[in-house]
N, C-alpha and C positions, 0 to 999 in steps of 0.2 A: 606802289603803282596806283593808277586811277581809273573811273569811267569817263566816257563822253558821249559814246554809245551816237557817233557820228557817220560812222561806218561799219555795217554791219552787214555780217556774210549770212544771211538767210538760211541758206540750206545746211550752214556748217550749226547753226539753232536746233534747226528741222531735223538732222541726223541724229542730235542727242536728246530729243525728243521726249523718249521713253522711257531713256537711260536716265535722264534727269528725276523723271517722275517714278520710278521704280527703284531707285536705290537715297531715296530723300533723305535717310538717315546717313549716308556717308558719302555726303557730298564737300567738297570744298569749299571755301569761302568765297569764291572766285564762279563755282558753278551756281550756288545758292544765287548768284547775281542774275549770272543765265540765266536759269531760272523762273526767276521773278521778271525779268524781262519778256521773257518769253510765254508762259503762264499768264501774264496780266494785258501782253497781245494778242491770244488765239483766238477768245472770246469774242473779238472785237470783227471778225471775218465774220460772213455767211455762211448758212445753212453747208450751200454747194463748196464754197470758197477749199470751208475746214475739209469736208468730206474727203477732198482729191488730195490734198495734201494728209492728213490724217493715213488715206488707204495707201499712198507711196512711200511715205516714210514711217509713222507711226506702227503700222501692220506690217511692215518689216519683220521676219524672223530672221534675216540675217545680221549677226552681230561682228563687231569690229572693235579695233583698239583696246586690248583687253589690260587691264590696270589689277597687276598681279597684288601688287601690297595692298589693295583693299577687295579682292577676289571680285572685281565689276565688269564689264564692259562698256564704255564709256559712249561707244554711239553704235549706229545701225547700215547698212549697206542700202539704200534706199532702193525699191523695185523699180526695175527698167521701164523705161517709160512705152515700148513697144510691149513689153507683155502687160501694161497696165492698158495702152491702148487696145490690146486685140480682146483684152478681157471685160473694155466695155465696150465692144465693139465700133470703135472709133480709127478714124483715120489716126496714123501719128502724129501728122500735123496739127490737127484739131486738138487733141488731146495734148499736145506740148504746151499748147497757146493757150489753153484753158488751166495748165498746171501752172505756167508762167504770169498768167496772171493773178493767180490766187497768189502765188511768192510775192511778186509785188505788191501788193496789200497788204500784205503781213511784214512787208518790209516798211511800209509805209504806216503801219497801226505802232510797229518797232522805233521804229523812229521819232513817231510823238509820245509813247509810254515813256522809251529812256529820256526825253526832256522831262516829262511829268517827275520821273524816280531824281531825275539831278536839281530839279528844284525844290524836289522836298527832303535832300540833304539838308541838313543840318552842320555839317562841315566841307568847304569844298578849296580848292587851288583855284585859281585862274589862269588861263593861260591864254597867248595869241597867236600858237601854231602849234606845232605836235611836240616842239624842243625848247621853246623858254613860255617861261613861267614866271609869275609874279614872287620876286624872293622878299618885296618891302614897299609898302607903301602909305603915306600919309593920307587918311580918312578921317575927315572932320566935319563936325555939326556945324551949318550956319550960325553963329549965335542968335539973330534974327529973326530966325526960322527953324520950323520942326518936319518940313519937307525938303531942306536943301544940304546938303553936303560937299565939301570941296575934298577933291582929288589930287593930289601929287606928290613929288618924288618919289617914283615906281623905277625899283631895280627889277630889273628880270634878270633871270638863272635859266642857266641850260636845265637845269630841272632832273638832272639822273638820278640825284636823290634825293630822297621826301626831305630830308633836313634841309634841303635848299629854296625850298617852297614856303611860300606862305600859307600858312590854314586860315579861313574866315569861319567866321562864329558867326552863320547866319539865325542867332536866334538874338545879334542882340541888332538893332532895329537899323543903326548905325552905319553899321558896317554892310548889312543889307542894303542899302541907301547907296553904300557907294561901290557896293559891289554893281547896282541896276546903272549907276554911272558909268564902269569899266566895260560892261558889255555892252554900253553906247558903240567905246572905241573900238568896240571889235574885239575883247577879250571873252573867253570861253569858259562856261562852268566845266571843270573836272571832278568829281564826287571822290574823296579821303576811304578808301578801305579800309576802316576801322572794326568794329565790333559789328557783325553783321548775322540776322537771327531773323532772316526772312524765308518764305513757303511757309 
């Protein structure tokens, strides 16, 4: 599997919140992504922003999804948004639209971190929709030039399994070049879950 980190459910982040940051030692490789996605978004809010999200879900004591083989709970039941409002004394309505907009920001700090994190892959697929993938393609230097690269015969794959993908070696300069060419056409970074030792 891979990232792209294109659509991202906010409050399903926000519920494992705690859970994330309280069992860092037995986390998945999968969560350490979460994670690090979400850890390197929080920061990026307001004072107010964090505070209201932080006291609805974070300050949760109610736990959920309990994950017997590693004795954890993996997320949190996030506090009713009427007993958060009557507790700061606010109308619901005010208080929704103030919680909803903090989500959005943090969806929106989400969504330029995870391009940030798949551009500094070092390994990734491409792809040009959620089911085919780049399985082969011809990348070559100008001979002429050390800024130009030609692109072509690109098979795509349904993509169900990694052996069917192509991996790019975005360290070598080359293939970087034409990978900034494919996502002219509208192809997509997907980041390789490899060896992963992030938080």
């Amino acid at each position: 599997m891979g990232r792209d980190y294109r659509d991202i459910r906010v409050q399903y982040y926000l519920r494992r919140w705690r859970c994330l940051e309280e069992n860092r030692d037995k986390l998945r490789p999968y969560e350490i992504e979460q994670g690090k996605l979400l850890f390197n978004s929080l920061p990026k809010l307001s004072k107010d922003e964090l505070k209201i999200l932080k006291e609805k879900y974070y300050d949760s004591e109610n736990v959920s999804s309990y994950d017997s083989n590693r004795g954890i709970y993996n997320s949190r039941i996030p506090i009713n948004d009427q007993v958060r409002a009557d507790q700061l004394n606010l109308e619901l309505s005010d208080y929704r639209k103030q919680r909803q907009m903090a989500e959005f920001e943090l969806e929106k700090h989400m969504l330029e971190v995870g391009k940030l994190i798949i551009k500094s892959e070092e390994k990734i697929y491409l792809k040009i929709n959620h089911f085919l993938y780049i399985k082969s393609v011809d990348i070559q230097a100008v001979a002429y030039s050390d800024y130009y690269v030609t692109v072509s015969d690109i098979v795509l794959t349904h993509g169900v399994m990694c052996d069917d993908k192509q991996v790019f070696d975005m360290t070598n300069e080359v293939i970087k070049k034409g990978v900034e060419r494919l996502e002219g056409y509208g192809f997509i970074r997907e980041a390789v879950d490899n060896e992963l030792n992030y938080i």
